[in-house]
RODO-2510 file (C-alpha; in nm, 4 decimals, decimal comma):
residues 180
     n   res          X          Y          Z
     1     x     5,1584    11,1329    -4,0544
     2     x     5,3705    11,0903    -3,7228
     3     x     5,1330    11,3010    -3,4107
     4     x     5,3156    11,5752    -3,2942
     5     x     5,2925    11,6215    -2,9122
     6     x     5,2997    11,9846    -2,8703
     7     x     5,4017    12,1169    -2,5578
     8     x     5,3707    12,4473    -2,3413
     9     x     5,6926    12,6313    -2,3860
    10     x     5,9154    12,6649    -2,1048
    11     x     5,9645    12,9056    -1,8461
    12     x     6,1929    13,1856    -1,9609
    13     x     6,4665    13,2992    -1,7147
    14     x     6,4638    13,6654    -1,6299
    15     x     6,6857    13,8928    -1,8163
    16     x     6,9402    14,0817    -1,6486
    17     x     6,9278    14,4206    -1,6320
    18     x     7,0242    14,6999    -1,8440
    19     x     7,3456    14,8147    -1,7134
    20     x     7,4228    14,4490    -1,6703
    21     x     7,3481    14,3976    -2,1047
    22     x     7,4936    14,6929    -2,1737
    23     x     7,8341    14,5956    -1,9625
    24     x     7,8602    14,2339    -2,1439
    25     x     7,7793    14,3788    -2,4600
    26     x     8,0658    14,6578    -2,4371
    27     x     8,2833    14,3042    -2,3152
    28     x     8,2250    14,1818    -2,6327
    29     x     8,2683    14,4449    -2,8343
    30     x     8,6372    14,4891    -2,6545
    31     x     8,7029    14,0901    -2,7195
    32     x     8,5932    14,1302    -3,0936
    33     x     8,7776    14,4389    -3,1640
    34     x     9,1218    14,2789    -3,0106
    35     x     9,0669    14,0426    -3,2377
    36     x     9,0700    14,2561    -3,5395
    37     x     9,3386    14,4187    -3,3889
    38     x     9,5594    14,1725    -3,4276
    39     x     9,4890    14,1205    -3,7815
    40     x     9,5891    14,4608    -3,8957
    41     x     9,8926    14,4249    -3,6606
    42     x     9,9785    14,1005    -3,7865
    43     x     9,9585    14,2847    -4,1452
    44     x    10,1836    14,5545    -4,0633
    45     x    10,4471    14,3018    -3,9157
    46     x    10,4788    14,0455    -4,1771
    47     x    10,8151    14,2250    -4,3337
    48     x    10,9793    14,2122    -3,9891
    49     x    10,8856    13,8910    -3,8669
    50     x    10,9756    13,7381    -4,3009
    51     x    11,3146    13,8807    -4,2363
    52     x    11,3489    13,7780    -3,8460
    53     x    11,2729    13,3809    -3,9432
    54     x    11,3753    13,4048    -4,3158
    55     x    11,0634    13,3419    -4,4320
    56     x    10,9036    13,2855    -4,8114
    57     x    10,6284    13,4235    -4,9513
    58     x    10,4321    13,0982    -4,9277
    59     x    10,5467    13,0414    -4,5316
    60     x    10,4365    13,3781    -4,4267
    61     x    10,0712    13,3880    -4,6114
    62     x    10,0532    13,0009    -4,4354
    63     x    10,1384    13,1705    -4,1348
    64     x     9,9789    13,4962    -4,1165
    65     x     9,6194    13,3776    -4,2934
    66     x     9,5617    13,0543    -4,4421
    67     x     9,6480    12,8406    -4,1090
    68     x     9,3810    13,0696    -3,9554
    69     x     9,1174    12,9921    -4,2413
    70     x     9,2110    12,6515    -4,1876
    71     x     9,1563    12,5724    -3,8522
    72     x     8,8492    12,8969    -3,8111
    73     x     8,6514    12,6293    -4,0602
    74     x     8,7490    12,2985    -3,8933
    75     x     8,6535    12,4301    -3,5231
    76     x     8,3362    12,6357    -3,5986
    77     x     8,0811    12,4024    -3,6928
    78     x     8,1875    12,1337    -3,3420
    79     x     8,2238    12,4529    -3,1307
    80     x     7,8678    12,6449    -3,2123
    81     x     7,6877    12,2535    -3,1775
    82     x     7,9073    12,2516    -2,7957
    83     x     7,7740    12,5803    -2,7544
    84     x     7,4436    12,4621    -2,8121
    85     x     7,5230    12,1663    -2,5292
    86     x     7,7450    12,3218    -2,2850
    87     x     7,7426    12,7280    -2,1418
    88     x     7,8406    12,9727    -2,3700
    89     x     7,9804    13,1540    -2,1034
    90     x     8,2906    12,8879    -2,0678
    91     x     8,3534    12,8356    -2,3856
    92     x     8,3830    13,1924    -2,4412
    93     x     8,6221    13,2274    -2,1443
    94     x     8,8147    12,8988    -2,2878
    95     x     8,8510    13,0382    -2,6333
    96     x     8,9393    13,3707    -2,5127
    97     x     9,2005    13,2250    -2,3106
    98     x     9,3396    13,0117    -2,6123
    99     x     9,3049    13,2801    -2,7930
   100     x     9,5384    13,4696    -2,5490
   101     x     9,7709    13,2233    -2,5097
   102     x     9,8181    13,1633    -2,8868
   103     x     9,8722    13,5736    -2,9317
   104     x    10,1849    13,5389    -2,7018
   105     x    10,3113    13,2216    -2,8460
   106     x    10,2979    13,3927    -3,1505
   107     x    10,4871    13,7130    -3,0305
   108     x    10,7710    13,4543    -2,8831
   109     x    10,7939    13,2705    -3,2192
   110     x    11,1701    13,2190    -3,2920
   111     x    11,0595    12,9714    -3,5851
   112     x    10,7820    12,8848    -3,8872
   113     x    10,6708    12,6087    -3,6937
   114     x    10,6074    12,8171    -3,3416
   115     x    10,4654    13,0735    -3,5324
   116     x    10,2358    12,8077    -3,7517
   117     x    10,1065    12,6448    -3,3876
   118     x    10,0225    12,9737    -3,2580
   119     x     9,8417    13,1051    -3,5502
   120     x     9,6834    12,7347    -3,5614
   121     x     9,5847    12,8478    -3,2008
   122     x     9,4036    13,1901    -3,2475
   123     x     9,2087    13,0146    -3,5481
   124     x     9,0857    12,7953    -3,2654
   125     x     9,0353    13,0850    -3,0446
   126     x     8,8180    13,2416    -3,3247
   127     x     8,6473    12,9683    -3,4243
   128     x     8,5401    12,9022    -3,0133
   129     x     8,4496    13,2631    -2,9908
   130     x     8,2285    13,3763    -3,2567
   131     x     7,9259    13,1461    -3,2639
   132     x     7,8921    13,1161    -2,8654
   133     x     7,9203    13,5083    -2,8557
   134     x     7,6836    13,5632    -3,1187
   135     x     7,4206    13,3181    -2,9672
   136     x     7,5066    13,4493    -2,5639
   137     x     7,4872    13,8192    -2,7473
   138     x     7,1329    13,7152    -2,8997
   139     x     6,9895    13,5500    -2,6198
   140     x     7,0760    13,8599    -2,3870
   141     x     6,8464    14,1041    -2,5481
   142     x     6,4851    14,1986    -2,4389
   143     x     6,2889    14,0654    -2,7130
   144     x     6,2453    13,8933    -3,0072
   145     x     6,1980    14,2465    -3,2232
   146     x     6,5457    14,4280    -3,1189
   147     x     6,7667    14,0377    -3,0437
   148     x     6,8537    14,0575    -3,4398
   149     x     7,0502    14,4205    -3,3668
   150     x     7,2782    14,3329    -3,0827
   151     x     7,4564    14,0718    -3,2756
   152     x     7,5059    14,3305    -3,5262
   153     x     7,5579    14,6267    -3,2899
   154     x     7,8710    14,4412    -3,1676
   155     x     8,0120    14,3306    -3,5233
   156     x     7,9719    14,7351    -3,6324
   157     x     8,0912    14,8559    -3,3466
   158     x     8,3777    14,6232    -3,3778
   159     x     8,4492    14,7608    -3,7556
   160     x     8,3559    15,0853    -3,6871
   161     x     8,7193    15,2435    -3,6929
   162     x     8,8130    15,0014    -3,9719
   163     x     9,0654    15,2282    -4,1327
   164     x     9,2303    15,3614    -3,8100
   165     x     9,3354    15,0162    -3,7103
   166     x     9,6416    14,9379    -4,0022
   167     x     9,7899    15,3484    -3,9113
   168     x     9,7221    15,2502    -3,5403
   169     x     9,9535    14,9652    -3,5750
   170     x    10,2047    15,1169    -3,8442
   171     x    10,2413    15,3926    -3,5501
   172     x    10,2906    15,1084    -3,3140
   173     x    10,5599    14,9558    -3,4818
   174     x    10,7580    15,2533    -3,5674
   175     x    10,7655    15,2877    -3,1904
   176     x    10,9028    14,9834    -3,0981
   177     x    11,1682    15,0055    -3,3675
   178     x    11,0140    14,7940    -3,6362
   179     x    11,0732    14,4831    -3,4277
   180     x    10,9002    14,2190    -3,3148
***
């Protein structure tokens, strides 16, 4: 058998405080739920934006889930080991922002092809998000006995309303004409 040097463990850093958790965990909750959001918007949209572009049945479930599948698995696993490597915090804040940035592409789509790109980009967004969250999310809590229920206090709290969202965004679109 191979010794095994076993070492002191290191120093942990201070936790912030309270108010400080509680603020970044609301944050998250906020980022999570606007993603969500735009699922169940994206859902109530797909007739306009089919007949807008001219769209098949096959282009529109490539656009509106399976590019996001796609690209979600591809990105996840390299993202959560950068995570691991690099802050949390920035990659957060740089999938956030792609994730952003991909949302308005999408909303100034005038083709399948803008519209694939921008979904490709909030797959990435997602996919940059989730594991560094989860992990920054973990590692903010107090102690080893409550770090398993902030992770899942922000993906309930995030679902919580689940069937308000799709009426939410039907209301939304009947206010802005059933346009795009």
């Amino acid at each position: 058998m191979a010794d095994i040097e076993l070492r002191p463990p290191a120093p942990t850093e201070a936790l912030p405080s309270m108010a400080y958790r509680s603020w970044f965990l609301f944050i998250m909750v906020l980022v999570s739920a606007s993603v969500q959001g735009e699922r169940y918007l994206m859902v109530v949209m797909v007739e306009p934006i089919r007949r807008e572009l001219g769209l098949s049945d096959a282009a529109i479930g490539m656009v509106k889930d399976m590019i996001i599948a796609i690209v979600y698995i591809l990105a996840i696993i390299p993202l959560a080991r950068l995570a691991d490597r690099w802050s949390k915090r920035k990659i957060v804040a740089i999938a956030a922002t792609v994730w952003s940035a991909a949302i308005i592409l999408c909303g100034l789509a005038k083709s399948f092809w803008v519209l694939l790109i921008g979904r490709a980009g909030i797959g990435l967004g997602e996919g940059g998000f989730t594991p560094p969250s989860q992990a920054w999310i973990a590692t903010s809590s107090p102690s080893a006995s409550v770090r398993p229920r902030f992770p899942s206090s922000c993906s309930a709290r995030r679902s919580a309303p689940f069937s308000a969202r799709p009426s939410a965004a039907g209301r939304c679109r009947n206010m802005a004409g059933a346009t795009r």
